[in-house]
Biopython code that builds the backbone (N, CA, C, O; Angstrom):
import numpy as np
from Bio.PDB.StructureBuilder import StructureBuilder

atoms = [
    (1, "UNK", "N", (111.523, 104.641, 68.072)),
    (1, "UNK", "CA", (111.527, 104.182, 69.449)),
    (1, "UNK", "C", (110.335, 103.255, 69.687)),
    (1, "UNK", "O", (109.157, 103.436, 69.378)),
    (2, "UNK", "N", (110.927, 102.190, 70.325)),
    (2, "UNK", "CA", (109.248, 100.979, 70.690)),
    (2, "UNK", "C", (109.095, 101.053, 71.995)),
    (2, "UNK", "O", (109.946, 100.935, 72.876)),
    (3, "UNK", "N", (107.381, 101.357, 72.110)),
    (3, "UNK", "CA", (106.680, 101.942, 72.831)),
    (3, "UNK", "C", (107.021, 100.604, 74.332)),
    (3, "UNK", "O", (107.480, 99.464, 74.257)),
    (4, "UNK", "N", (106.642, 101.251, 75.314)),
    (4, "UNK", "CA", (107.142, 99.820, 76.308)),
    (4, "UNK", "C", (105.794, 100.398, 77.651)),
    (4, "UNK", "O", (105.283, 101.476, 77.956)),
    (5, "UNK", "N", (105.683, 99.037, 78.096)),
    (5, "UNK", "CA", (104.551, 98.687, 78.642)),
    (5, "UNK", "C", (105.047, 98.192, 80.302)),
    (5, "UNK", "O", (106.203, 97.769, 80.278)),
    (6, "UNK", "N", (104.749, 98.177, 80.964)),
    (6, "UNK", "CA", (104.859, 97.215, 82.608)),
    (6, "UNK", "C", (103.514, 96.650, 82.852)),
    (6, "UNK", "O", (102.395, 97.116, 83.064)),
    (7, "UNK", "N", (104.028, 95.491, 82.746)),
    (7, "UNK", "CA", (102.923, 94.842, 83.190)),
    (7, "UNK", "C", (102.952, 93.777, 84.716)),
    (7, "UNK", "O", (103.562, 92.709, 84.660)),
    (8, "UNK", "N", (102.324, 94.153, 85.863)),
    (8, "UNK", "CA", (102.274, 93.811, 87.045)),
    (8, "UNK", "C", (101.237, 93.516, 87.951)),
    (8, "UNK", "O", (100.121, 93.899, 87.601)),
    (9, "UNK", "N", (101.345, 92.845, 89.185)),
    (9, "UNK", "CA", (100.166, 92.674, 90.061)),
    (9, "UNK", "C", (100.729, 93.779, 91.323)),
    (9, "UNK", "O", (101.854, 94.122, 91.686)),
    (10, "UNK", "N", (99.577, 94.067, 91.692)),
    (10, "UNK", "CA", (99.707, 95.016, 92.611)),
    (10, "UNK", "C", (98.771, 94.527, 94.053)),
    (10, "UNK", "O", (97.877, 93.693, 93.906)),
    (11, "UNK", "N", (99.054, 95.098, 95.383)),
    (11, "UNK", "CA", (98.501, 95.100, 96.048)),
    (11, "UNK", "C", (98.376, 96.213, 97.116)),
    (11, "UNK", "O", (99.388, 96.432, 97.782)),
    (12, "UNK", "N", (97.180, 97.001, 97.386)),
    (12, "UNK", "CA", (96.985, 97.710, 97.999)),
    (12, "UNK", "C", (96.198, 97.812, 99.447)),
    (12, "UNK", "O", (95.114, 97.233, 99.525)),
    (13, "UNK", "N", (96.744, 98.585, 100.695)),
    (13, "UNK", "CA", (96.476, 98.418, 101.858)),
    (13, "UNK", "C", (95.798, 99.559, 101.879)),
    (13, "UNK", "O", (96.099, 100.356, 100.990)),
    (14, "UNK", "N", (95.050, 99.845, 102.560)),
    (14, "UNK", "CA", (94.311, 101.119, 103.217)),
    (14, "UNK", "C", (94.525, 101.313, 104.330)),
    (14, "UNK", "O", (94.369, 100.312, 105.029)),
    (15, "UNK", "N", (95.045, 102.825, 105.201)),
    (15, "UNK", "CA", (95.110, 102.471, 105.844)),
    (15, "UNK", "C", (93.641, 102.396, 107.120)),
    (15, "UNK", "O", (93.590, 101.846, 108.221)),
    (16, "UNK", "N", (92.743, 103.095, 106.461)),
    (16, "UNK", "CA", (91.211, 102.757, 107.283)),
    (16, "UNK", "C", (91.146, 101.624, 106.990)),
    (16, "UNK", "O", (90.875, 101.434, 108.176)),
    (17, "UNK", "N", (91.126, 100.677, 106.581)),
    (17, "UNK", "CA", (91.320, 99.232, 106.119)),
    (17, "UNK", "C", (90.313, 99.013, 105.110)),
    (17, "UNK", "O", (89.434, 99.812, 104.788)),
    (18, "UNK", "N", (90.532, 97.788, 104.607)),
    (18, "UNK", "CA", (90.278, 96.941, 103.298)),
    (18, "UNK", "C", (91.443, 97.251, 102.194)),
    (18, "UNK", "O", (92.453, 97.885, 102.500)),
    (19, "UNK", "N", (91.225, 96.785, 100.994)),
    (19, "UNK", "CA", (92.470, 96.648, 100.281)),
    (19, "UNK", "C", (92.144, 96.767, 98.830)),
    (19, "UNK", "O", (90.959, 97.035, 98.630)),
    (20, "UNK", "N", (92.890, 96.638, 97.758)),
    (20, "UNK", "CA", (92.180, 96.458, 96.704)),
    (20, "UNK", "C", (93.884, 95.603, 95.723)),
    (20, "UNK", "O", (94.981, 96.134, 95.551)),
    (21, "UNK", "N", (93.444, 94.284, 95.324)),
    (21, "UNK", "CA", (94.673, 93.756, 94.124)),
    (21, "UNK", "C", (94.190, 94.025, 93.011)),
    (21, "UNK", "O", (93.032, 94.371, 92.776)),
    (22, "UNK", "N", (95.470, 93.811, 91.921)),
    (22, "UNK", "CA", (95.354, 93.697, 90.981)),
    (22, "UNK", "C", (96.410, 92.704, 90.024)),
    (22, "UNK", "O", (97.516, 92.640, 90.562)),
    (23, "UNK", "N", (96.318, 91.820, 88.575)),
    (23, "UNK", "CA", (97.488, 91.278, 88.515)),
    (23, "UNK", "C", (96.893, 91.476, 86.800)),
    (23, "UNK", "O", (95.805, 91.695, 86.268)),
    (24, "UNK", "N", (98.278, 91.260, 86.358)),
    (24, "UNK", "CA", (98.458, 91.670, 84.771)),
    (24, "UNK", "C", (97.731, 92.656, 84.453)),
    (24, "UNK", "O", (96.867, 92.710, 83.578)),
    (25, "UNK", "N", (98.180, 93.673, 85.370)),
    (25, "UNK", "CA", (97.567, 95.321, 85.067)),
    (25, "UNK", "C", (98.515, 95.879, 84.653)),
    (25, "UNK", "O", (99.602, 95.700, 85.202)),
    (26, "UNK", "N", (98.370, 96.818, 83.433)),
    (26, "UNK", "CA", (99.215, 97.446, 82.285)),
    (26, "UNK", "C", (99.386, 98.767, 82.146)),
    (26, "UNK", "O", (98.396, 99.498, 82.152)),
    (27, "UNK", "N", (100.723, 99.307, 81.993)),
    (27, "UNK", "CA", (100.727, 100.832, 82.508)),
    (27, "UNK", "C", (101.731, 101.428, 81.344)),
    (27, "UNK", "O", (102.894, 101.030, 81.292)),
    (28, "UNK", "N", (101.304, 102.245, 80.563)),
    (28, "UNK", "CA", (102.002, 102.822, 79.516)),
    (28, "UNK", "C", (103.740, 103.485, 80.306)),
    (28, "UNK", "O", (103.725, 103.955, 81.444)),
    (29, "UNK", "N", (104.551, 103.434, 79.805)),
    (29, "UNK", "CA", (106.143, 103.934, 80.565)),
    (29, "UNK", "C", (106.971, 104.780, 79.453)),
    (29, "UNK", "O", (106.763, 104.540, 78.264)),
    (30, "UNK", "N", (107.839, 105.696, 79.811)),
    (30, "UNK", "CA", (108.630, 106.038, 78.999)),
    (30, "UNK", "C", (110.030, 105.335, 79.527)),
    (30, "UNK", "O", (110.135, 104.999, 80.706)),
    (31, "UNK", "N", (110.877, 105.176, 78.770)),
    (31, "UNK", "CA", (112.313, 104.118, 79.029)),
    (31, "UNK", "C", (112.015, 102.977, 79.130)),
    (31, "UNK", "O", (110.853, 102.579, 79.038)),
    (32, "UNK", "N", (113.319, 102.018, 79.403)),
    (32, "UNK", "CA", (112.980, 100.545, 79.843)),
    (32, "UNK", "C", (112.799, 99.957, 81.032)),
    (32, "UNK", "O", (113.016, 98.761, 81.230)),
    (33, "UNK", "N", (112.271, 101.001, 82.141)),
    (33, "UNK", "CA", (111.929, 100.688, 83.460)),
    (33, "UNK", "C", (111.978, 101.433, 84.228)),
    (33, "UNK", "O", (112.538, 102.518, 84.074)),
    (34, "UNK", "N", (111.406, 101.063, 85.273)),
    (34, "UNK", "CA", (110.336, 101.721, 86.210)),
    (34, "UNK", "C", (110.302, 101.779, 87.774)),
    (34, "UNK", "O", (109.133, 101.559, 88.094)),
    (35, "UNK", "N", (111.074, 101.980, 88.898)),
    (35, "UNK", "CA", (111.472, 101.793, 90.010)),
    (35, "UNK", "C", (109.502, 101.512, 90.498)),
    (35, "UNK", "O", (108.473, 102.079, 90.129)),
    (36, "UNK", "N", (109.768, 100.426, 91.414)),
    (36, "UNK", "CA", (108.465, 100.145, 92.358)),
    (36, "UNK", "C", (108.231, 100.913, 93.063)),
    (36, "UNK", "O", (107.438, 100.438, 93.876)),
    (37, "UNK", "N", (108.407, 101.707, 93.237)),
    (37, "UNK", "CA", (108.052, 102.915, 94.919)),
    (37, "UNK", "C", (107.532, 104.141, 93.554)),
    (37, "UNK", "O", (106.477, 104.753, 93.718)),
    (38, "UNK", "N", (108.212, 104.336, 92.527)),
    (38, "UNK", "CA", (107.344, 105.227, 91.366)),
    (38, "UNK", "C", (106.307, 104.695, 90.640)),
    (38, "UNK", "O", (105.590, 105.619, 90.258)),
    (39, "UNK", "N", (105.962, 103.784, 90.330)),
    (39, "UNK", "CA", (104.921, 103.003, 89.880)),
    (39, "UNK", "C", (103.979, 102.867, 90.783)),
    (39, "UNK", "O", (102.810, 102.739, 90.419)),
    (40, "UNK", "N", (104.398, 102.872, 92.389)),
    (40, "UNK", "CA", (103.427, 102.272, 93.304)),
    (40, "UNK", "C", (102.688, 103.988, 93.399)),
    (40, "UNK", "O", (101.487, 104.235, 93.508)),
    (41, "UNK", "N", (103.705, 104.890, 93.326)),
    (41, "UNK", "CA", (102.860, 106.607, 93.691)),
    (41, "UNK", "C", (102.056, 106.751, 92.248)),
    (41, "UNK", "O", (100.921, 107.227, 92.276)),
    (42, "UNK", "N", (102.758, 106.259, 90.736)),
    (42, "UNK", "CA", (101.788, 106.294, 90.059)),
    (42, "UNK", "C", (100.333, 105.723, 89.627)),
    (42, "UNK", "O", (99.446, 106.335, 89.033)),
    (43, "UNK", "N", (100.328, 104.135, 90.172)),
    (43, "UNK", "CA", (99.251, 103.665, 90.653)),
    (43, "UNK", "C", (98.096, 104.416, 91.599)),
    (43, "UNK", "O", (97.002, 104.384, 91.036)),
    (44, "UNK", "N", (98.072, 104.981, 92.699)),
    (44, "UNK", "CA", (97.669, 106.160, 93.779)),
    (44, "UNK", "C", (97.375, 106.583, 92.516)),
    (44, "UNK", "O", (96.521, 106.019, 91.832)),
    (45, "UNK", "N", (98.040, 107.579, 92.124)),
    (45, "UNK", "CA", (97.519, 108.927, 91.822)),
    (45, "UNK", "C", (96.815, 109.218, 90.150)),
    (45, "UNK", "O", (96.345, 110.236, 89.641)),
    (46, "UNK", "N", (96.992, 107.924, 89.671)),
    (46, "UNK", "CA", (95.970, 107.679, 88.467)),
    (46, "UNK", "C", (94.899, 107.017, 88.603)),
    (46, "UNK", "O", (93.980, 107.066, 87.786)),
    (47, "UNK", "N", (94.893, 106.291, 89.696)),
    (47, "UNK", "CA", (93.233, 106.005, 90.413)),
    (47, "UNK", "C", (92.859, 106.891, 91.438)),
    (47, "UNK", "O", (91.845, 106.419, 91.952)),
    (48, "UNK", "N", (93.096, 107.679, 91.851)),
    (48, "UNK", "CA", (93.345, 108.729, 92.683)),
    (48, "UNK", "C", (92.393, 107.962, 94.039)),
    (48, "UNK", "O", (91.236, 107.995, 94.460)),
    (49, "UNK", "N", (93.590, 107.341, 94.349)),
    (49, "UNK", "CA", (92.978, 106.729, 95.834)),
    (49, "UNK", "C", (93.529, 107.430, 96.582)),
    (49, "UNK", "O", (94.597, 108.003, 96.368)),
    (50, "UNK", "N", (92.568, 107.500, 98.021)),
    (50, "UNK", "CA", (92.767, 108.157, 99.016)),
    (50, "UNK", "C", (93.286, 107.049, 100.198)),
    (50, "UNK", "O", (93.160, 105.827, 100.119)),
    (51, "UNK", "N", (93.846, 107.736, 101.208)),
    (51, "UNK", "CA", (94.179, 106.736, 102.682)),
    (51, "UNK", "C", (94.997, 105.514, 101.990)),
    (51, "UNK", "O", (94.647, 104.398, 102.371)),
    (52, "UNK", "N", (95.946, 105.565, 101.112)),
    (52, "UNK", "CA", (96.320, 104.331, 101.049)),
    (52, "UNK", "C", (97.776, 104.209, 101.908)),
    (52, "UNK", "O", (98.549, 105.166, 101.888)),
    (53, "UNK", "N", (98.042, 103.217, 102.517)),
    (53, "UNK", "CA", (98.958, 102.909, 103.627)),
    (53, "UNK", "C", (100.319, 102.162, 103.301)),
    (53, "UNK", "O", (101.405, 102.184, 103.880)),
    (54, "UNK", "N", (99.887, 101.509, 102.196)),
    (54, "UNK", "CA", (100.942, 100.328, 101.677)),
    (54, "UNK", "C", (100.508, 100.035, 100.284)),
    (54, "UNK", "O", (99.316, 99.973, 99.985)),
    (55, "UNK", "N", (101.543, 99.844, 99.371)),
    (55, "UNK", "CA", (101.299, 99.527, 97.862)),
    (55, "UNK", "C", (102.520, 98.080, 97.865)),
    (55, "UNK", "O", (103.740, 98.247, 97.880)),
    (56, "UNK", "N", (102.120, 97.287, 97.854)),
    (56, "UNK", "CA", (103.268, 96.206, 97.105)),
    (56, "UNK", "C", (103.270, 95.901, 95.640)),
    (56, "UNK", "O", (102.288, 95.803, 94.905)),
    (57, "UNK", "N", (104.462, 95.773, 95.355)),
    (57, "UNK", "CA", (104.604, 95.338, 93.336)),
    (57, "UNK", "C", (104.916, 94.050, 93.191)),
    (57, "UNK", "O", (105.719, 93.564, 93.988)),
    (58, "UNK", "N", (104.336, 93.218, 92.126)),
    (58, "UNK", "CA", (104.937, 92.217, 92.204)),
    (58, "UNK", "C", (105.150, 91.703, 90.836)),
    (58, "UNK", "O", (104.324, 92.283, 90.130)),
    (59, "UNK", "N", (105.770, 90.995, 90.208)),
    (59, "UNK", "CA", (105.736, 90.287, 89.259)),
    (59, "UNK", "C", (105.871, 91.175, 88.067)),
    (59, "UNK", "O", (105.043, 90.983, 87.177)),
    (60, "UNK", "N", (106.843, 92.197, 87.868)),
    (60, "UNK", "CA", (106.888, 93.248, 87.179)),
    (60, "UNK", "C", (107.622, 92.805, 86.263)),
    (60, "UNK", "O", (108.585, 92.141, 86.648)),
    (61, "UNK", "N", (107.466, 92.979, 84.914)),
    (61, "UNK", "CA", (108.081, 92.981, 83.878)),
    (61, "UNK", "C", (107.736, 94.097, 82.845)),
    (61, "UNK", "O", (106.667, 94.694, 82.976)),
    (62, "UNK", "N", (108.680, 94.443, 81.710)),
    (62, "UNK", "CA", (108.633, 95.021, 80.574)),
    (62, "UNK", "C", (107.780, 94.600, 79.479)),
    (62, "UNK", "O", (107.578, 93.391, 79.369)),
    (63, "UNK", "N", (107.376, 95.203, 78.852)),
    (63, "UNK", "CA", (107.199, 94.362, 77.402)),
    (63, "UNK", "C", (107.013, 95.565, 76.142)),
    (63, "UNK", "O", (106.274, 96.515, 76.401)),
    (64, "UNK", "N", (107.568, 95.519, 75.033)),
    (64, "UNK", "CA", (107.389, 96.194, 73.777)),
    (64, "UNK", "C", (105.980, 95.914, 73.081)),
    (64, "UNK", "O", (105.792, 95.010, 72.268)),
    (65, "UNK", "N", (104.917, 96.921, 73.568)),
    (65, "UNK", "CA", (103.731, 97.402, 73.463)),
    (65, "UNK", "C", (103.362, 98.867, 73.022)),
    (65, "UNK", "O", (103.741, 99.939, 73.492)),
    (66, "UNK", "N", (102.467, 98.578, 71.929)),
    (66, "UNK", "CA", (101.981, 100.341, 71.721)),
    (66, "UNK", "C", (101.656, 100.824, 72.420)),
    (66, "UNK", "O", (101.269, 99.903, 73.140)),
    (67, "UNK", "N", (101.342, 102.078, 73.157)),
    (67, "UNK", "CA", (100.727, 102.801, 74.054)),
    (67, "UNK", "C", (99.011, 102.826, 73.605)),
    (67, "UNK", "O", (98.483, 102.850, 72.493)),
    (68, "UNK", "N", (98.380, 102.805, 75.100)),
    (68, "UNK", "CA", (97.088, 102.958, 74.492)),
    (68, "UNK", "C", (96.798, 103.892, 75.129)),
    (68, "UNK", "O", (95.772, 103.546, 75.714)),
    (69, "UNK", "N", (97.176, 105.470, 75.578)),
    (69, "UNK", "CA", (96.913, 105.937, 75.872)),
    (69, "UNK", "C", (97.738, 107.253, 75.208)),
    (69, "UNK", "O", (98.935, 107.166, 74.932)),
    (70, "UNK", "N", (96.932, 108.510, 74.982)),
    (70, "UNK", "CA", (97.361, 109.768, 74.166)),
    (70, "UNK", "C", (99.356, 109.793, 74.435)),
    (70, "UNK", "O", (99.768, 109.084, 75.354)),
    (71, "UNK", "N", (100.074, 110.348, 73.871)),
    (71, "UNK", "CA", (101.662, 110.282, 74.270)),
    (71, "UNK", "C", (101.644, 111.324, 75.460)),
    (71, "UNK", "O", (102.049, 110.984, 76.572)),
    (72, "UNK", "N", (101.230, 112.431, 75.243)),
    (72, "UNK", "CA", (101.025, 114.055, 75.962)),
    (72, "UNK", "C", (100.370, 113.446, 77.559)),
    (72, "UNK", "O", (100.388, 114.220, 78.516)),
    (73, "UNK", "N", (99.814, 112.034, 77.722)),
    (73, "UNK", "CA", (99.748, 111.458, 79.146)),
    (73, "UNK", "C", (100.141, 110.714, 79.661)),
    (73, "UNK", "O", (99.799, 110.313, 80.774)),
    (74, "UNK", "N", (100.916, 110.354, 79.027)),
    (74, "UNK", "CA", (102.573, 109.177, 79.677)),
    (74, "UNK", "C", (103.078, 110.212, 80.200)),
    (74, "UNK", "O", (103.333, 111.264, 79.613)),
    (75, "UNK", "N", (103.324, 109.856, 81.840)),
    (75, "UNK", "CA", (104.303, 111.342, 82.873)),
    (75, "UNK", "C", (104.823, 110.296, 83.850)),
    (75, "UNK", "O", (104.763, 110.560, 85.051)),
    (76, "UNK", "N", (105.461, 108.828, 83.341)),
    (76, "UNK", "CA", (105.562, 108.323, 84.406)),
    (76, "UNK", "C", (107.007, 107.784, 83.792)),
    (76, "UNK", "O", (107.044, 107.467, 82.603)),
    (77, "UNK", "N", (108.332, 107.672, 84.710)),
    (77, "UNK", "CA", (109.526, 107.892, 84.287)),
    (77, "UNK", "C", (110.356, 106.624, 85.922)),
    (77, "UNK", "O", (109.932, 106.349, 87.045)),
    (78, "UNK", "N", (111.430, 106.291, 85.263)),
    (78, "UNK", "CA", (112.180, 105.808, 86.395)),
    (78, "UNK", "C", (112.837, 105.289, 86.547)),
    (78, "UNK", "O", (113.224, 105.104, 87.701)),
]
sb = StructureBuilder()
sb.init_structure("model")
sb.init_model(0)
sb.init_chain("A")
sb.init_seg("    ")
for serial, (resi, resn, name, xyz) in enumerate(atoms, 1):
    if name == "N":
        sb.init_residue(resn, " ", resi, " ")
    sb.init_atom(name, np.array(xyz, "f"), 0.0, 1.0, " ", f" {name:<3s}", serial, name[0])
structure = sb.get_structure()
């Protein structure tokens, strides 16, 4: 099985305000994809931000990449 990667820009709202982006940020996946509203809760909760109000995805694609992270912590599915 080849390992698969998402690679995307993100943007985050607070809702106390300020924000935080990101773009060609890389997220280890199991399958060949990844619904945005699960990526956006897995984003949250692997930076473990608080008060966040709004997550937008953008520019999401796949790609066949090794994992760089242990297998036993890929928990993200969709």
């Amino acid at each position: 099985m080849t390992d698969k990667r998402v690679v995307f820009d993100f943007e985050i709202h607070f809702s106390n305000g300020g924000g935080l982006k990101g773009w060609d940020f890389r997220l280890d996946i199991e399958g060949d994809d990844i619904a945005d509203d699960v990526l956006a809760d897995y984003i949250v909760r692997d930076m473990r931000l608080l008060m966040v109000g709004s997550v937008r995805i953008d520019n999401k694609r796949i790609i066949a990449e090794a994992h760089k992270r242990e297998r036993d912590t890929v928990a993200i599915s969709g």
